[in-house]
C-alpha positions as CSV (number, residue, x, y, z in Angstrom):
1,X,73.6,8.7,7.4
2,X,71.3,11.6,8.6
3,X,70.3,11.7,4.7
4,X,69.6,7.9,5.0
5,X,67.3,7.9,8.7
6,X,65.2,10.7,6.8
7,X,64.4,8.5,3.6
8,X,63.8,5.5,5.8
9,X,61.7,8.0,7.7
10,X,59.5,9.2,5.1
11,X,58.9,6.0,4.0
12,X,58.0,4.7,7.0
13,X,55.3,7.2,7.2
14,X,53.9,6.7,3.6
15,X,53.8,3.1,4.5
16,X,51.9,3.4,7.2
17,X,49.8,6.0,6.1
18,X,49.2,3.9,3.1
19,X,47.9,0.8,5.6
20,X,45.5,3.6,7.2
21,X,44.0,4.2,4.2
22,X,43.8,0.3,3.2
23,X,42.3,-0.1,6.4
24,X,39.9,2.2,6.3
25,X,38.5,1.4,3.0
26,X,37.9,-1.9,4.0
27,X,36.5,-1.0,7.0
28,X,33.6,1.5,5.0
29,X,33.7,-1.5,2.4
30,X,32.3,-3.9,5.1
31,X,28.9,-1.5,5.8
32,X,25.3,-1.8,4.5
33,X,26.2,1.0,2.7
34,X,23.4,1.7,-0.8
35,X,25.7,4.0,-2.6
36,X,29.1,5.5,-2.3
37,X,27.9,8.5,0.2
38,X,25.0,7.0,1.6
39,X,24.9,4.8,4.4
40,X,21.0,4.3,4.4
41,X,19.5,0.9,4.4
42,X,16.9,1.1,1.3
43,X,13.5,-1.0,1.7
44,X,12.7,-2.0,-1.8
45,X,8.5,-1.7,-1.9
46,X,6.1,-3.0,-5.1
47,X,3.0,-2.1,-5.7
48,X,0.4,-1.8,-8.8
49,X,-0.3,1.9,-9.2
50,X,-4.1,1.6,-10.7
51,X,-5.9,1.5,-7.2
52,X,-7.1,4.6,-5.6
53,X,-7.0,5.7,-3.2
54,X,-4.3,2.7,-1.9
55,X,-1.7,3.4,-5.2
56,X,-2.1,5.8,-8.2
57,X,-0.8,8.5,-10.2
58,X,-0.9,12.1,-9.4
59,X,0.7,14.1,-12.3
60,X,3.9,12.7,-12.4
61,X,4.0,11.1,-8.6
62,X,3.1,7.3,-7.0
63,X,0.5,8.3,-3.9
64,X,-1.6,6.8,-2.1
65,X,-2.9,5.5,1.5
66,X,-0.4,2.3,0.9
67,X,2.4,4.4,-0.3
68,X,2.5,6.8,2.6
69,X,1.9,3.9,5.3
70,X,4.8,2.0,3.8
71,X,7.1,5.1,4.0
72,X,6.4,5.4,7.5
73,X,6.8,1.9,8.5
74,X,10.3,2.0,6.7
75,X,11.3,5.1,8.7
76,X,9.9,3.4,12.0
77,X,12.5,0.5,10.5
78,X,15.0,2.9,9.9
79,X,14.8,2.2,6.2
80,X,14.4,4.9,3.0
81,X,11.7,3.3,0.9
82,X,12.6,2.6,-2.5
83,X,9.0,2.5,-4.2
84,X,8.5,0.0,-7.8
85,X,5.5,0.4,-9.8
86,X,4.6,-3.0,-11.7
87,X,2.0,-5.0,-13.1
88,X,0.4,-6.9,-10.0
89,X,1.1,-10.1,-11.4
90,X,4.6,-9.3,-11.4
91,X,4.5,-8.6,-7.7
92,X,5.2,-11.8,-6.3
93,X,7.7,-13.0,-8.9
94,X,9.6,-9.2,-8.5
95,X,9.6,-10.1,-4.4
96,X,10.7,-13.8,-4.7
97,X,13.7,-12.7,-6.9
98,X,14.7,-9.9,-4.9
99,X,13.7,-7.3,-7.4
100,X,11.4,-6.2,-4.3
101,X,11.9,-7.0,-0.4
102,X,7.7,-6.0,0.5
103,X,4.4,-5.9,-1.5
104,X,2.2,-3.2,-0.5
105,X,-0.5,-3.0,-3.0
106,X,-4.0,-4.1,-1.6
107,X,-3.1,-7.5,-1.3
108,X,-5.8,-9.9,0.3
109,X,-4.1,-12.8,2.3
110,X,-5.2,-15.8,0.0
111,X,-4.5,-19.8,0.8
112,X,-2.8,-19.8,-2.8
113,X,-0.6,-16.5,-2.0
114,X,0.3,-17.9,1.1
115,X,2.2,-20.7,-0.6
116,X,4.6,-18.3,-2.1
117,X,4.7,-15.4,0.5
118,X,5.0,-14.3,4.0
119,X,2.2,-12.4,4.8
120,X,2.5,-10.0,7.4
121,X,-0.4,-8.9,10.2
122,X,-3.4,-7.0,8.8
123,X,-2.8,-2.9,8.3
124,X,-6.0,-2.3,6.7
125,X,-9.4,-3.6,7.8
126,X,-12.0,-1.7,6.1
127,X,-12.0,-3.8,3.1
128,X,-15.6,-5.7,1.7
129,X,-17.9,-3.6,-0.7
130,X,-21.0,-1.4,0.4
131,X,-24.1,-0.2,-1.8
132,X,-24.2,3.9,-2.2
133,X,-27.1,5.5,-2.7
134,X,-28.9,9.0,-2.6
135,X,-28.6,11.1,0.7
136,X,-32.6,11.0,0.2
137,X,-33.4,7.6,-0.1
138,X,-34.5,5.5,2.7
139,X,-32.9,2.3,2.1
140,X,-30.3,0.7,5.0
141,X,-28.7,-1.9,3.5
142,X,-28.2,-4.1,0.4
143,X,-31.7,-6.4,1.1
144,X,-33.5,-2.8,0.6
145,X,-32.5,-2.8,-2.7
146,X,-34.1,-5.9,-4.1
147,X,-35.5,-4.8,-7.6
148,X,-33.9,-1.9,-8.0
149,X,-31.3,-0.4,-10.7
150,X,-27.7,-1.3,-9.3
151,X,-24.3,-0.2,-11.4
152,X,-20.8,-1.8,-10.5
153,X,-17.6,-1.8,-12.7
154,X,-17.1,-4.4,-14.8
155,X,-15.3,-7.2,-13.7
156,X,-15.1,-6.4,-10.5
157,X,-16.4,-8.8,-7.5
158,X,-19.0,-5.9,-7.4
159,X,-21.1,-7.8,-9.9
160,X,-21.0,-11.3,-7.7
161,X,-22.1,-9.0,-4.7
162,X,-25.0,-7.7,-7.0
163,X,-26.1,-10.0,-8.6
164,X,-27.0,-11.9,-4.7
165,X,-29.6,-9.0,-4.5
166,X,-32.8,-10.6,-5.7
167,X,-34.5,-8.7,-9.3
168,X,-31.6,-6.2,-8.8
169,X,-31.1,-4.4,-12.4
170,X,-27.3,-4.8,-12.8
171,X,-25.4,-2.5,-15.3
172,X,-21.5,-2.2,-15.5
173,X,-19.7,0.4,-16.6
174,X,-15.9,1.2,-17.0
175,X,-14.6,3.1,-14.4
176,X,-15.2,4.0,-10.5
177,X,-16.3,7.5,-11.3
178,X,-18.6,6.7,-14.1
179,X,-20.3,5.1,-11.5
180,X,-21.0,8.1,-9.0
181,X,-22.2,9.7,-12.8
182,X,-24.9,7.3,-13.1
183,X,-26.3,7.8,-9.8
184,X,-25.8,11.4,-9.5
185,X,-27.7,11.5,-13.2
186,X,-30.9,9.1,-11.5
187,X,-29.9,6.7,-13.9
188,X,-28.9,4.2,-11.2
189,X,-31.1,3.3,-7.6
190,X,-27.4,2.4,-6.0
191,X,-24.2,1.8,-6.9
192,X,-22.0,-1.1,-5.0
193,X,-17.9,-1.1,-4.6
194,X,-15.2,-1.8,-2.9
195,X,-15.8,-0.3,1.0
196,X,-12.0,0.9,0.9
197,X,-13.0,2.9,-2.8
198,X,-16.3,4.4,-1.4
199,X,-14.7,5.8,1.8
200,X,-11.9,7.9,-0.7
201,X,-14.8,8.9,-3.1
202,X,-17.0,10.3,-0.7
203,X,-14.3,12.3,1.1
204,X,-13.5,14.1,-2.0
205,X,-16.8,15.6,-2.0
206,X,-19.5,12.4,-3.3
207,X,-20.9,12.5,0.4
208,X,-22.6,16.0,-0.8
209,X,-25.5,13.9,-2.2
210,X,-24.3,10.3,-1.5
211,X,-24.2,7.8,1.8
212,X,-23.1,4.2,2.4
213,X,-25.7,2.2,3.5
214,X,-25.4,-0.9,6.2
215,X,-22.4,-3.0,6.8
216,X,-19.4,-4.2,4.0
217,X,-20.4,-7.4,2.7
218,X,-17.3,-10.0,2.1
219,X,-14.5,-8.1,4.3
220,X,-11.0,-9.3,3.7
221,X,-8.1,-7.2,5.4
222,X,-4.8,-6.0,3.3
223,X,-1.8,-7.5,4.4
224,X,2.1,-6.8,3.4
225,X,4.0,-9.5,1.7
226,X,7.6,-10.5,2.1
227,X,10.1,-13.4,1.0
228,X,9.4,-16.7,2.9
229,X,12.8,-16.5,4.4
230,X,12.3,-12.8,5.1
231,X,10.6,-13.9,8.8
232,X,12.8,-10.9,10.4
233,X,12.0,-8.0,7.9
234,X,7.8,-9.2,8.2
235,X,8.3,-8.8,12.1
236,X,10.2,-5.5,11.9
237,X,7.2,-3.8,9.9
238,X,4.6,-5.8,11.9
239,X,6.3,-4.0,15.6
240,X,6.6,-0.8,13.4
241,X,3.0,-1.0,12.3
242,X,2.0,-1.4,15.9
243,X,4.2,1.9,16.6
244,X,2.2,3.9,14.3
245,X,-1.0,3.0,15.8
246,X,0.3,3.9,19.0
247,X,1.3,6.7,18.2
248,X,-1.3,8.6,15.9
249,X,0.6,8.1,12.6
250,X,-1.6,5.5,11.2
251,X,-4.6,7.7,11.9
252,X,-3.0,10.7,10.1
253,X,-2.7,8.9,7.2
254,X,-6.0,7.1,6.9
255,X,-7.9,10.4,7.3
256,X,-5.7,11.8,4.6
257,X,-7.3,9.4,2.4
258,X,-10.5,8.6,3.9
259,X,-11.8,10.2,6.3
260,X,-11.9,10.6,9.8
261,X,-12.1,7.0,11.3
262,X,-15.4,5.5,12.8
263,X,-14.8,4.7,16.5
């Protein structure tokens, strides 16, 4: 009988060692859990990577103003950022089916956007495009250069800013820094792009001979984008966003990229 009330024992504790177990699987089962030893909450962020300083390349890294702003409003979330380079067409459709859960890519907040996102409260306000020209020259704004030899990047809104300045000279060529070539080579009285660009170009070393001139023309801000139905998420990084500010972050990382701020 002793040999019986031992098996019975042992049994008894297997079986209820077994339920532990059962139960606690469940339990960890029942978490927001992104991987089988992580218990992080993962914010899933798009963006097209061809738009410096806000999203490029860098060797074999994503970067950028908008990359390091959305890393630190998912931390302020108590996310880990997840970061998707796509096509920015693809943005929307990647965000409406999940793919993504927030666009950060230098997205304006447009009445035909707005019938497919969320948008969230402005994080960048510096947008509009500015006229550069020579340290030396004396012009203060875009009606000084009436007449004169203007280059923007082809097919950018640039030209429609341009081409409002009466007898300019317009001439487009490829690329952002092909336009700093011209004017550094005389070939070009000014050059006119987006505000945001300008800002990144002259802190890497264009204000040596280079100045913006007057006040961006055309200013829209930058907004985030979510999932209509994602009216939680869009408040969470708009309070976050308001952290940073508070609390110097935001400032860190737009003189990383452009500059100390104006005040």
């Amino acid at each position: 009988m002793f040999n019986s009330l031992k098996k019975f024992a042992s049994k008894k504790v297997v079986v209820t060692l077994t339920a532990a177990l059962l139960t606690a699987g469940l339990i960890a089962g029942c978490g927001s859990s992104t991987g089988s030893d992580s218990q992080e909450k993962v914010l899933k962020v798009g963006a097209e990577t061809t738009f410096p300083p806000f999203e490029f390349t860098e060797g074999d890294k994503y970067v950028g103003f908008d990359i390091d702003l959305a890393d630190a409003v998912a931390k302020k979330m108590g996310y880990k950022m997840e970061f998707k380079s796509m096509g920015f067409d693809a943005l929307i459709p990647a965000l409406q089916s999940k793919d993504i859960d927030m666009i950060a890519s230098g997205l304006s907040a447009t009445p035909e956007r707005e019938k497919a996102v969320l948008f969230s409260n402005p994080y960048f306000d510096k947008g509009g495009f500015v006229a550069i020209v020579k340290k030396s020259d004396t012009a203060t704004s875009m009606n000084d250069l009436a007449g004169k030899r203007i280059v923007v990047q082809i097919g950018s809104v640039a030209l429609d800013v341009a081409e409002k300045i009466p007898n300019a000279q317009i001439k487009s060529v490829d690329s952002n820094s092909q336009l700093f070539n011209e004017l550094n080579a005389g070939t070009a009285d000014a050059i006119v792009l987006d505000n945001a660009v300008a800002l990144y170009y002259l802190k890497q070393g264009a204000d040596a001979d280079a100045k913006i001139i007057g006040e961006p023309v055309d200013p829209e801000p930058f907004v985030w984008a979510f999932r209509k139905d994602d009216k939680q998420l869009k408040e969470q990084a708009d309070k976050a966003l308001e952290e940073l500010k508070a609390d110097g972050t935001y400032d860190k990382i737009y003189e990383k990229w452009f500059g100390a701020a104006k005040k």
